[in-house]
Wavefront OBJ file of the C-alpha trace (Angstrom):
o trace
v 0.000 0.000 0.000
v 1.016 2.963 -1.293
v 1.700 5.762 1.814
v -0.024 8.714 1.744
v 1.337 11.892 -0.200
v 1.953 15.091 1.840
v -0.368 17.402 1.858
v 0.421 20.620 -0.121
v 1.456 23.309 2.262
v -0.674 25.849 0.801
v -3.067 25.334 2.593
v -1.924 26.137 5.975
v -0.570 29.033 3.776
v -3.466 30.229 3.146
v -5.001 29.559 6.450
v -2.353 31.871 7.630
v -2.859 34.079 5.504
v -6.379 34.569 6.716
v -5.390 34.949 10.499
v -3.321 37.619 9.512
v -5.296 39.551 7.605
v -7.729 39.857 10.671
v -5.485 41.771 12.437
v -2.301 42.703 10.154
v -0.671 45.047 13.229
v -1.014 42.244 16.003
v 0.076 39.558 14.218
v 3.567 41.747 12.851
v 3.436 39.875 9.817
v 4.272 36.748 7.599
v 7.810 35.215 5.869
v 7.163 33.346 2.885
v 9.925 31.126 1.712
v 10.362 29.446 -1.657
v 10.439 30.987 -5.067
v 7.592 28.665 -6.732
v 4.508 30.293 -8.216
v 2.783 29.100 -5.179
v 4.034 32.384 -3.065
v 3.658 35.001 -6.039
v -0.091 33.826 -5.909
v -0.431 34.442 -1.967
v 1.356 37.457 -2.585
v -0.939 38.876 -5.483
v -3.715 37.404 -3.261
v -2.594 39.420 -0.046
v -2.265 42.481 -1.931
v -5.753 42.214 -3.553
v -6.742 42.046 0.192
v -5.330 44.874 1.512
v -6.081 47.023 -1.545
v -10.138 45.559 -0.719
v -9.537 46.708 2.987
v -8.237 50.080 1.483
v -4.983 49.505 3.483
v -1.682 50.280 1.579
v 0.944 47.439 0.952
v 3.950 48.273 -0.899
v 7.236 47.357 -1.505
v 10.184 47.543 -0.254
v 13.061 48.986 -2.560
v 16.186 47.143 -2.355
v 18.475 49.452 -1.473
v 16.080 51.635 0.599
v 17.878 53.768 3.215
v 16.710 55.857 6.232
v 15.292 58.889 4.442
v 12.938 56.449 2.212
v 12.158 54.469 5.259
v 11.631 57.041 7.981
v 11.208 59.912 6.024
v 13.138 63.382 6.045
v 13.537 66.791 3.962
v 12.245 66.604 0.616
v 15.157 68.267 -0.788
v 13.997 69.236 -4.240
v 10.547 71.173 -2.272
v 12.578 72.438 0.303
v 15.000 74.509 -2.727
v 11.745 75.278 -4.792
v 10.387 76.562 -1.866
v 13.131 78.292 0.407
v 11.486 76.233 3.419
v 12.477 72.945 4.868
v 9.462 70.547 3.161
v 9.213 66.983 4.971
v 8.687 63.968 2.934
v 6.792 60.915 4.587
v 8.718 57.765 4.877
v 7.600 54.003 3.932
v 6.460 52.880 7.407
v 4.412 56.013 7.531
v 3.094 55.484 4.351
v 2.337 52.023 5.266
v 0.829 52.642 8.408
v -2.054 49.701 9.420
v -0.961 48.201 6.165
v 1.580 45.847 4.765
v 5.581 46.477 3.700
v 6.445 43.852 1.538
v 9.930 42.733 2.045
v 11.599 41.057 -1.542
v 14.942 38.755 -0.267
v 14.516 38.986 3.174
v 17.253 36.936 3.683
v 19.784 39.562 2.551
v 18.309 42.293 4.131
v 20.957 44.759 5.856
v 21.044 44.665 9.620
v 20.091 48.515 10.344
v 17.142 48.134 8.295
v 16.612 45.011 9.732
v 16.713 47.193 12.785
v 14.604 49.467 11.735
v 11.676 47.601 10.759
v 12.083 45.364 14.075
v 11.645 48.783 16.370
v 8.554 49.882 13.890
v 6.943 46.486 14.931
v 7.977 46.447 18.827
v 6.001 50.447 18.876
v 2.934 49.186 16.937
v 2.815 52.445 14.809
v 4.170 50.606 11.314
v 3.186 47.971 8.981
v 3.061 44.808 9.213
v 5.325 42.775 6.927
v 5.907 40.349 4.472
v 8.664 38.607 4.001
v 10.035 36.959 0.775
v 12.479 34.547 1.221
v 14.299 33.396 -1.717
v 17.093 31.587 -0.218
v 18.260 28.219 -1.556
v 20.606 26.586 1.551
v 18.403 25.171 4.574
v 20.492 27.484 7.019
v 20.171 30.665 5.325
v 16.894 32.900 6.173
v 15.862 36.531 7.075
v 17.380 37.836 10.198
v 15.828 36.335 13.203
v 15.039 39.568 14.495
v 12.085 39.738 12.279
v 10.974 35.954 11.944
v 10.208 36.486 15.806
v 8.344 39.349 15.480
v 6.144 37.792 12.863
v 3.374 34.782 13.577
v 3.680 32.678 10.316
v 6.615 31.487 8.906
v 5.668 29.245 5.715
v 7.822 27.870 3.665
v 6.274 26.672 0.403
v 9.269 25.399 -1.497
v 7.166 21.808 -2.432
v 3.989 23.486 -3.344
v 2.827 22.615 -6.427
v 0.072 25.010 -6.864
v -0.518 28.224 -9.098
v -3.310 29.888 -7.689
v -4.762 30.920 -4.542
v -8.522 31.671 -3.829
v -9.078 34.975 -3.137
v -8.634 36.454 0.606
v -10.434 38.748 2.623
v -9.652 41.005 5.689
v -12.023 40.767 8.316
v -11.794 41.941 11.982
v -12.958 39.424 14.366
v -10.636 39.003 17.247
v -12.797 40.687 19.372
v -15.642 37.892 19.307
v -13.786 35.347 20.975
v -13.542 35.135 24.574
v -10.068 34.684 26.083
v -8.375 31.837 26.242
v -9.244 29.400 29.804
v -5.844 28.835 32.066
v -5.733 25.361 31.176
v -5.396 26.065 27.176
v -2.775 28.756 27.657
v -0.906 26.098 30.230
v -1.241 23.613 26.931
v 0.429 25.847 24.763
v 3.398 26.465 27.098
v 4.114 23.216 27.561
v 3.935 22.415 23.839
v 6.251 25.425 23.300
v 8.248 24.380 26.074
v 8.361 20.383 24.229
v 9.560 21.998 20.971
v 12.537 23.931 21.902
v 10.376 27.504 21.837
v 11.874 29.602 24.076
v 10.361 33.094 22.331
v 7.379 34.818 24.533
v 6.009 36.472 21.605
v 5.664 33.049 19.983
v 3.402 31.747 22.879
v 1.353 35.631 22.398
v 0.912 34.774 18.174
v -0.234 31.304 19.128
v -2.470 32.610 21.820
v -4.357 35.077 19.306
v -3.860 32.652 16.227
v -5.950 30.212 18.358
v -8.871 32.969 18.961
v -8.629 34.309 15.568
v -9.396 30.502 14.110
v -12.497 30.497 16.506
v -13.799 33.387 15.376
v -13.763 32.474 11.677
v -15.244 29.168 12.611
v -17.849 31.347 14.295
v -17.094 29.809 17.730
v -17.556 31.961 20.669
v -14.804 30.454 22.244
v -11.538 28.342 21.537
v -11.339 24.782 21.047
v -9.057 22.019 20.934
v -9.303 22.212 17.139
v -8.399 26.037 17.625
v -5.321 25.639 19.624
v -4.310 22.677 17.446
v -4.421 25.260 14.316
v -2.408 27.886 16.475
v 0.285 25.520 17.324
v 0.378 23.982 13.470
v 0.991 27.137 11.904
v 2.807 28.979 14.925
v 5.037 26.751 17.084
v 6.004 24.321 14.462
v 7.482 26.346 11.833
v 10.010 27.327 15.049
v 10.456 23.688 16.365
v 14.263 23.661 17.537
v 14.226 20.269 19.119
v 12.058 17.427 19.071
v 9.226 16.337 20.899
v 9.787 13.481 23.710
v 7.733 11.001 23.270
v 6.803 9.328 27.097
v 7.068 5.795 27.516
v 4.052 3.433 28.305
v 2.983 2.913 31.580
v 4.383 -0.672 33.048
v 1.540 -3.484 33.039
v 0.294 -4.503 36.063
v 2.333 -6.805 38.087
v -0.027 -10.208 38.199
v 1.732 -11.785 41.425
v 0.047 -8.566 43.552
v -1.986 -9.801 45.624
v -5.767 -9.012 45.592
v -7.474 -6.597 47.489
v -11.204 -7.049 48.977
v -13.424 -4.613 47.340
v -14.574 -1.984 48.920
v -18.733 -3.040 50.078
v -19.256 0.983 50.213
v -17.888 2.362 46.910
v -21.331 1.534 44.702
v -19.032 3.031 41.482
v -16.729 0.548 41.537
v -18.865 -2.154 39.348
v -20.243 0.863 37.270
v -18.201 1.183 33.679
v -16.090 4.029 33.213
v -15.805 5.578 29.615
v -11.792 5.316 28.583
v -10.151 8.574 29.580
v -9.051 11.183 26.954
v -5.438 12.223 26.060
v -3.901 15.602 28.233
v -4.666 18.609 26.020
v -0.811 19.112 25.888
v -0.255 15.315 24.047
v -2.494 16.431 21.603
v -0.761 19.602 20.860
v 2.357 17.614 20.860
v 1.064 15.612 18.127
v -0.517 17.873 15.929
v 2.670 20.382 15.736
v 4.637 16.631 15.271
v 2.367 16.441 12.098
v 3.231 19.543 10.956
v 7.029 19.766 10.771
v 8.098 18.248 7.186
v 10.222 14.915 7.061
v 13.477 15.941 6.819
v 12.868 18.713 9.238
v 11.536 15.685 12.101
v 14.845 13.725 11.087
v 17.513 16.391 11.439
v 15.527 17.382 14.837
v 15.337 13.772 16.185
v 19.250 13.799 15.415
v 19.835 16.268 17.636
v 20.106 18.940 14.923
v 18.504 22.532 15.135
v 18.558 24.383 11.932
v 21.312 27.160 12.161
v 20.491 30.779 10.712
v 23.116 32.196 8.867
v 23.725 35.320 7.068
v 25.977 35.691 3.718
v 27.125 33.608 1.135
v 30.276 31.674 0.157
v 31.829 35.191 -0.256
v 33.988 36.686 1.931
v 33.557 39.027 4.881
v 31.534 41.855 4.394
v 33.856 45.375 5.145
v 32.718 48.502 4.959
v 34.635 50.687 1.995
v 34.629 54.459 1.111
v 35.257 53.735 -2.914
v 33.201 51.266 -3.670
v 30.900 48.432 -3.143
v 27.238 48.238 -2.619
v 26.026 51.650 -1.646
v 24.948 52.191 2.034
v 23.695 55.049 3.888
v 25.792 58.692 4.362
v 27.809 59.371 7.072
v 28.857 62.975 8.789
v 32.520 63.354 7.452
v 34.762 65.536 5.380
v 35.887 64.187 1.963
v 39.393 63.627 2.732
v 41.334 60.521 2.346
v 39.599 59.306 -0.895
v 35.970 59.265 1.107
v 33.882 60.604 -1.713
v 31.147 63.515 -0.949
v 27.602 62.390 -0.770
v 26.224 65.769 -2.375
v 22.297 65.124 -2.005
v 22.797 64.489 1.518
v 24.937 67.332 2.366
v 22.056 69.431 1.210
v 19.124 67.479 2.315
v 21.314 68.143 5.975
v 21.818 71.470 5.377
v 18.331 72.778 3.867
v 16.713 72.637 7.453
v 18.896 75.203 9.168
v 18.425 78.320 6.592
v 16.350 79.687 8.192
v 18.065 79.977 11.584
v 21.405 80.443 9.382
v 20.099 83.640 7.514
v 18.549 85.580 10.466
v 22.088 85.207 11.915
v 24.027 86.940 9.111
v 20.904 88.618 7.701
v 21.163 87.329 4.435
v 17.724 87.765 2.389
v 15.280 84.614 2.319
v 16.497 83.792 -1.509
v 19.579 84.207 -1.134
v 22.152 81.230 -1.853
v 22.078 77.826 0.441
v 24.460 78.704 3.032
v 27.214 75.652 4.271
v 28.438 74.669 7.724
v 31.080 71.867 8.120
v 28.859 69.673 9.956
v 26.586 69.549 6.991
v 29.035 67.862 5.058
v 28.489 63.879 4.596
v 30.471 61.089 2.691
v 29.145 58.241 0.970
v 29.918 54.595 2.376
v 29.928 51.536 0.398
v 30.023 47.937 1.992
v 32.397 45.867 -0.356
v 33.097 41.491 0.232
v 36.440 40.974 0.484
v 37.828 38.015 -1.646
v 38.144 34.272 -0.710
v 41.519 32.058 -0.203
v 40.818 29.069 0.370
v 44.060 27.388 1.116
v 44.754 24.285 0.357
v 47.240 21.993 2.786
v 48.364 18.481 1.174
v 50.091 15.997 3.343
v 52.477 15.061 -0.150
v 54.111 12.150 1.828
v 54.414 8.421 1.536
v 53.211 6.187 -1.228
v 49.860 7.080 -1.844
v 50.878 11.095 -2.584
v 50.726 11.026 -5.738
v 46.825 9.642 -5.561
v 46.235 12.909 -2.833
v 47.923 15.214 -5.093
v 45.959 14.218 -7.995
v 42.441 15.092 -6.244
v 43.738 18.033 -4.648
v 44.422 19.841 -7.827
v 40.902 18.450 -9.363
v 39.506 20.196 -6.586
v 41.691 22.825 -6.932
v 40.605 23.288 -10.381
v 36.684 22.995 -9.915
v 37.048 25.920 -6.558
v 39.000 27.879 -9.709
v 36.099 27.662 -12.126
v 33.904 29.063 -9.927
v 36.334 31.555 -8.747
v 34.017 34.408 -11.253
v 30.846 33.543 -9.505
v 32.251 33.257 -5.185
v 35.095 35.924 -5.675
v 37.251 33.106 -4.714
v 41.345 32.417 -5.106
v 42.793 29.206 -3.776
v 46.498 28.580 -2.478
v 48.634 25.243 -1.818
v 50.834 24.712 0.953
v 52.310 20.850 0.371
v 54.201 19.630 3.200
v 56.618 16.399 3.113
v 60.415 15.054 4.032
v 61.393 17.835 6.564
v 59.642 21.254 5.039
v 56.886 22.731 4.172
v 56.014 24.927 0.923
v 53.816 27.437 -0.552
v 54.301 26.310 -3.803
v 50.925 28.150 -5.276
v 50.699 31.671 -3.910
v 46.583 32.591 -3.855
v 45.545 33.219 -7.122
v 43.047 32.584 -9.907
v 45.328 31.663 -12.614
v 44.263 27.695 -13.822
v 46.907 27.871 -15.519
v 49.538 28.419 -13.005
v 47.664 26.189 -10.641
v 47.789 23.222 -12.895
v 52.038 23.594 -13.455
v 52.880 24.198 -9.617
v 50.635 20.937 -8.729
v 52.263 18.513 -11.516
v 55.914 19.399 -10.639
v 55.231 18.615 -6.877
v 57.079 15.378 -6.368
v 55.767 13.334 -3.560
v 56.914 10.631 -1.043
v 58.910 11.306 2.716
v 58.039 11.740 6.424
v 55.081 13.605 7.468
v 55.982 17.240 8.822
v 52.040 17.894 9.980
v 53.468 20.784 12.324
v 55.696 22.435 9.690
v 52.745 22.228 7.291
v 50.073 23.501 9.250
v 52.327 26.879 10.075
v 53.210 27.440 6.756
v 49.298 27.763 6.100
v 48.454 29.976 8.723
v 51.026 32.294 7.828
v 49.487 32.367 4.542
v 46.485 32.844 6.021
v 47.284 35.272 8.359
v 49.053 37.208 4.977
v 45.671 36.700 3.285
v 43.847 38.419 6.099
v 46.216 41.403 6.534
v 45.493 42.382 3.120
v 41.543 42.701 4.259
v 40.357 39.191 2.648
v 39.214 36.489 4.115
v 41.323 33.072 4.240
v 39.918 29.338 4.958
v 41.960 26.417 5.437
v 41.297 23.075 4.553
v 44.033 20.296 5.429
v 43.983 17.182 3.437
v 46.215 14.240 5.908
v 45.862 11.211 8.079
v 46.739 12.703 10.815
v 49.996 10.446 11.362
v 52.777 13.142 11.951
v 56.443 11.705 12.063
v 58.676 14.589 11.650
v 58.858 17.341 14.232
v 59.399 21.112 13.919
v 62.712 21.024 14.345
v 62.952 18.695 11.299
v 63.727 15.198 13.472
v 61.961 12.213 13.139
v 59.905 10.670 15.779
v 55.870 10.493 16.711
v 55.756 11.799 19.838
v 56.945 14.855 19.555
v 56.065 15.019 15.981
v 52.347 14.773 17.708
v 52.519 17.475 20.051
v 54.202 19.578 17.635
v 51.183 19.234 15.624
v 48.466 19.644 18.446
v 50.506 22.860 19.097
v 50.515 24.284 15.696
v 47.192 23.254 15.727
v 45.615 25.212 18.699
v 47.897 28.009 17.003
v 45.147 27.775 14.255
v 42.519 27.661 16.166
v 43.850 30.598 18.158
v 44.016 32.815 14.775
v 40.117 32.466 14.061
v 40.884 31.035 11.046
v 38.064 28.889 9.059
v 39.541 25.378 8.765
v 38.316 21.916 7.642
v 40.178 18.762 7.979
v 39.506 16.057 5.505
v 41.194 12.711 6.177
v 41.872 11.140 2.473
v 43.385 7.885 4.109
v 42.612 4.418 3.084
v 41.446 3.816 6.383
v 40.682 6.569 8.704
v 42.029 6.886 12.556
v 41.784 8.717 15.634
v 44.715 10.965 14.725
v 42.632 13.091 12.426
v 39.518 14.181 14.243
v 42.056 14.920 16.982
v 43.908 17.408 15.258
v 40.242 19.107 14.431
v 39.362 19.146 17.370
v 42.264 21.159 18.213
v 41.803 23.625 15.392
v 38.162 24.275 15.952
v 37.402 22.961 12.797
v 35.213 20.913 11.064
v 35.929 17.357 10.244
v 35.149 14.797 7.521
v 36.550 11.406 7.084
v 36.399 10.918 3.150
v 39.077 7.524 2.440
v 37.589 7.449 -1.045
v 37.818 11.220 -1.376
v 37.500 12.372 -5.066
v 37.691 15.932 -6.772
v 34.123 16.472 -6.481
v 33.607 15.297 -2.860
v 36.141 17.403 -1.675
v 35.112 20.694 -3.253
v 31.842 19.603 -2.119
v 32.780 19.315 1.101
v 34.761 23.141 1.307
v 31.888 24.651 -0.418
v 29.811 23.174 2.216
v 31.664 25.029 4.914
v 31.894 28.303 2.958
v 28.308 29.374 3.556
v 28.099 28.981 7.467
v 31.915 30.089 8.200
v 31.348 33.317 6.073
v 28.894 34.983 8.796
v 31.583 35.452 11.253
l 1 2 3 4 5 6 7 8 9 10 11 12 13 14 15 16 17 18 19 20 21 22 23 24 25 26 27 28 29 30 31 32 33 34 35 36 37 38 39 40 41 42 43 44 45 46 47 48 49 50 51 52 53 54 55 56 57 58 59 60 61 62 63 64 65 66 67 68 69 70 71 72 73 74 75 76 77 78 79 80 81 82 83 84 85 86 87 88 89 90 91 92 93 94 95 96 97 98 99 100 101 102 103 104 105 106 107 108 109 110 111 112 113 114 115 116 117 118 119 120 121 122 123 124 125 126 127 128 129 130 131 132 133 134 135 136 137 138 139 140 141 142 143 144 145 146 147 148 149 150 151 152 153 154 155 156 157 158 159 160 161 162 163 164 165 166 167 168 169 170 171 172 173 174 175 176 177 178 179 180 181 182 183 184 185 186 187 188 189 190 191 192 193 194 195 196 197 198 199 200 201 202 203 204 205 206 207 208 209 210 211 212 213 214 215 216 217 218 219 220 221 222 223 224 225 226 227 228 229 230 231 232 233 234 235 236 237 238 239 240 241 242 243 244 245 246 247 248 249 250 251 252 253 254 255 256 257 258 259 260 261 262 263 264 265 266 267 268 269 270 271 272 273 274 275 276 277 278 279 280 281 282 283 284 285 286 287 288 289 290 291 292 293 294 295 296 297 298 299 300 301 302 303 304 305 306 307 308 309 310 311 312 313 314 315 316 317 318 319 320 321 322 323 324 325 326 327 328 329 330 331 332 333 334 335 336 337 338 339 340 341 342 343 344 345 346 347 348 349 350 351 352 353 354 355 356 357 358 359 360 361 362 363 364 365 366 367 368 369 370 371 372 373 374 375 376 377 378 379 380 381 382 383 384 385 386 387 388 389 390 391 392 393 394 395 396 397 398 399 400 401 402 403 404 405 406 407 408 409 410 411 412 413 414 415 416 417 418 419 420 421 422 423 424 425 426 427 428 429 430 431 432 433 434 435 436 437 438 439 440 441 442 443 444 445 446 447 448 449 450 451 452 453 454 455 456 457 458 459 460 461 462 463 464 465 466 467 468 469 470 471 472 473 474 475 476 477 478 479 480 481 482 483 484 485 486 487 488 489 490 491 492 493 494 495 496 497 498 499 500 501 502 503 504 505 506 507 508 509 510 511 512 513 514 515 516 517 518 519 520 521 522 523 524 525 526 527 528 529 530 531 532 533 534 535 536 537 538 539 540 541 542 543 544 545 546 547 548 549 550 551 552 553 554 555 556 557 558 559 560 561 562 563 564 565 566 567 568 569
């Protein structure tokens, strides 16, 4: 028998959608993630909504900054007309309506904290956010998803269109919830991992906004199972314990006389129901997707990061993507941000003129604090360096899939803003024999004149790359390591043979690593992998991946894996 097929999540989408358009301002808003025609049709159907409910909902531009979003001097008014002129901002224009928010998930943190303070005072939109990432752990910043209610991500919808919604205000029908319902929703919060208050508040009016457009007076079980489904499960960190069965009876006890004065106890009693918090339990169980309930029953919360494979973001005075003006004198190659320095200086003309009686048309006078400077946030480049243990017989087999995956990290070099480096370490040195570049090219000759074979010289190796990367960062970009060994040092730092020290020397240089903040990864590419290995992780504070079979493709797999997460430093 065939097992059911999961139902579509559109339709808790939509049921979302519903509760929020009862009350757009209490419920702060919804995030939307997946890029299938599925969320441009709740979109178009949300705005259709608010346009019916005559409440605005607009979008957000995408490089909006704090003049658009909070308003300010309308600078071309405020020359016209010789007086400062205030423009309105977004979130005023916006006000009891919607902001729509297009890839959320690379939205910049001050306007991230911007919109988060418009929701905490009430006086803003609500929002709705489009999330367009592709990796499980990337999303919108979390100070947003926890001041919204829904969080849906329709990714495996398959549908195109969504019935048309309607904004209706009907929290106020609904009597509150009873002590025992809001104790049921704690503890199902508590059972998933939710530790956010305003959570346990969205669920709380979710579940009275569902009674009310069932027409119920008050909540139900149904309710609260419909508040915790669309509320508490989309923000499941852990999962649910599930309490073992009660021991049968032990047989051998001996009997006890009845009791001639308890008439009842002959009577039948009806089978007792399930605690209101087991069914919560289950129905926010039924909610969380497959893979979601897997990772979680592993042990594994989904991480939120920020970024991509690039490098660090930096803030830059010459270029980059633009960001808001700062006070500041162009000086030092900081270029002048001339709309600004006016829009700062229109306001004071008035107070400027009557002080050296200058007539009211007469030409914009300029005070050094006026002056602003534009700033620019640029990504500085990649390294990935690459550290080969080039010793003993099977060398030449590691040297071979280092530069394939040497080569694949260089043909995407155009689209991550990447460079890779070698550092191959055998006998008694270690060598940068491919300084970070981009050149294929040059990669490919440095790699087949490596010869292979010797000791092991992990410590000597593993110093040679941080100094690279510790070269790489001084010059503002941003270095990752990945070392490619067993593990098995047998050559010391003083060029000597012998494990034992060999070992320490390599724990040391190591925690040396580790000390640095650099990004590292340790792959061990032997035929049989050992203790020795995740050690030496460990001691960098880096990740670890045993790959004995290790190919081209697994291994730049396995570093652009890393890239993602270790990029949000």
């Amino acid at each position: 028998m065939n097992p059911e097929a999961p139902a579509d999540p559109i339709a808790d989408a939509q049921l979302a959608a519903r509760l929020f358009l009862t009350a757009p301002a209490s419920f702060g808003g919804m995030a939307l993630r997946g890029s299938a025609p599925a969320r441009d049709a709740m979109v178009a159907a949300l705005r259709d909504a608010m346009a019916a409910a005559q409440r605005a909902c607009r979008r957000l531009p995408g490089h909006v900054d704090d003049d658009r979003l909070l308003g300010g001097v309308d600078l071309a008014s405020s020359l016209a007309t010789g007086r400062a002129v205030r423009q309105r901002g977004l979130l005023e224009e916006c006000e009891g309506g919607a902001l729509i928010v297009p890839m959320a998930q690379r939205l910049e943190p001050h306007i991230a904290g911007r919109l988060s303070q418009s929701l905490d005072e009430g006086a803003g939109p609500a929002l709705i956010l489009l999330d367009d990432a592709v990796e499980p752990d990337d999303a919108p910043p979390a100070s947003l998803l926890e001041r919204v209610a829904f969080v849906c991500d329709l990714t495996a919808s398959r549908a195109v269109q969504v019935p048309s919604l309607k904004a209706e205000r009907v929290l106020d029908a609904v009597a509150p919830l009873e002590p025992d319902a809001l104790s049921a929703l704690a503890a199902t919060a508590d059972a998933l991992g939710v530790g956010s208050l305003r959570a346990l508040i969205f669920a709380h009016k979710a579940a009275l906004a569902h009674a009310a457009l069932a027409g119920r007076a008050a909540a139900s079980e149904e309710d609260l199972a419909a508040a915790v489904r669309l509320v508490l499960a989309p923000r499941a960190t852990q999962l649910p314990s599930v309490e073992e069965d009660a021991p049968p009876p032990d047989d051998t006890a001996p009997d006890t006389p009845p009791d001639p004065g308890d008439s009842d106890r002959d009577t039948p009693q009806p089978p007792s129901e399930a605690p209101l918090e087991e069914v919560l339990v289950d129905a926010a169980r039924a909610a969380i997707p497959a893979d979601l309930l897997a990772a979680l029953a592993e042990g594994k919360a989904p991480r939120r990061v920020a970024g991509g494979g690039t490098g660090k973001r930096r803030k830059s005075g010459l270029r980059g993507k633009p960001l808001g003006a700062r006070p500041g004198a162009p000086r030092g190659g900081a270029r002048l941000a001339l709309i600004d320095t006016l829009r700062a200086a229109v306001p004071w003309q008035g107070v400027r003129r009557k002080e050296v009686g200058a007539e009211p048309d007469a030409p914009i006078l300029m005070r050094k604090e006026d002056l602003r400077v534009r700033r620019f946030e640029d990504k500085a480049a990649r390294v990935t360096i690459f550290a080969v243990d080039a010793s003993g017989s099977a060398a030449a087999a590691r040297l071979a899939e280092a530069k394939g995956a040497v080569e694949l990290m260089l043909a995407q070099a155009y689209v991550t803003r990447s460079e890779v480096a070698l550092v191959a370490f055998r006998g008694e040195s270690a060598e940068l024999i491919l300084p970070p570049t981009r050149s294929l090219t040059r990669a490919r000759r440095a790699l087949s004149e490596l010869p292979g074979g010797g000791g092991t010289p992990l410590a000597l190796g593993l110093d040679t790359a941080r100094e690279c990367a510790e070269a790489v960062a001084s010059k503002g970009r941003t270095p990752s390591l990945v070392v490619l060994t067993d593990g098995r040092a047998n050559i010391g730092r003083d060029g000597e043979p012998g494990r034992k020290q060999a070992g320490e020397d390599a724990e040391h240089s190591a925690k040396a690593v580790a000390r640095a903040g650099i990004d590292a990864l340790v792959i061990d590419i032997s035929a049989r992998a050992g203790p020795e290995s995740a050690a030496l992780a460990k001691a960098m504070n880096a990740r670890f991946l045993a790959l004995p079979r290790a190919d081209a493709r697994t291994i730049a797999s396995a570093v652009e894996a890393i890239q993602p997460t270790k990029a949000a430093a």
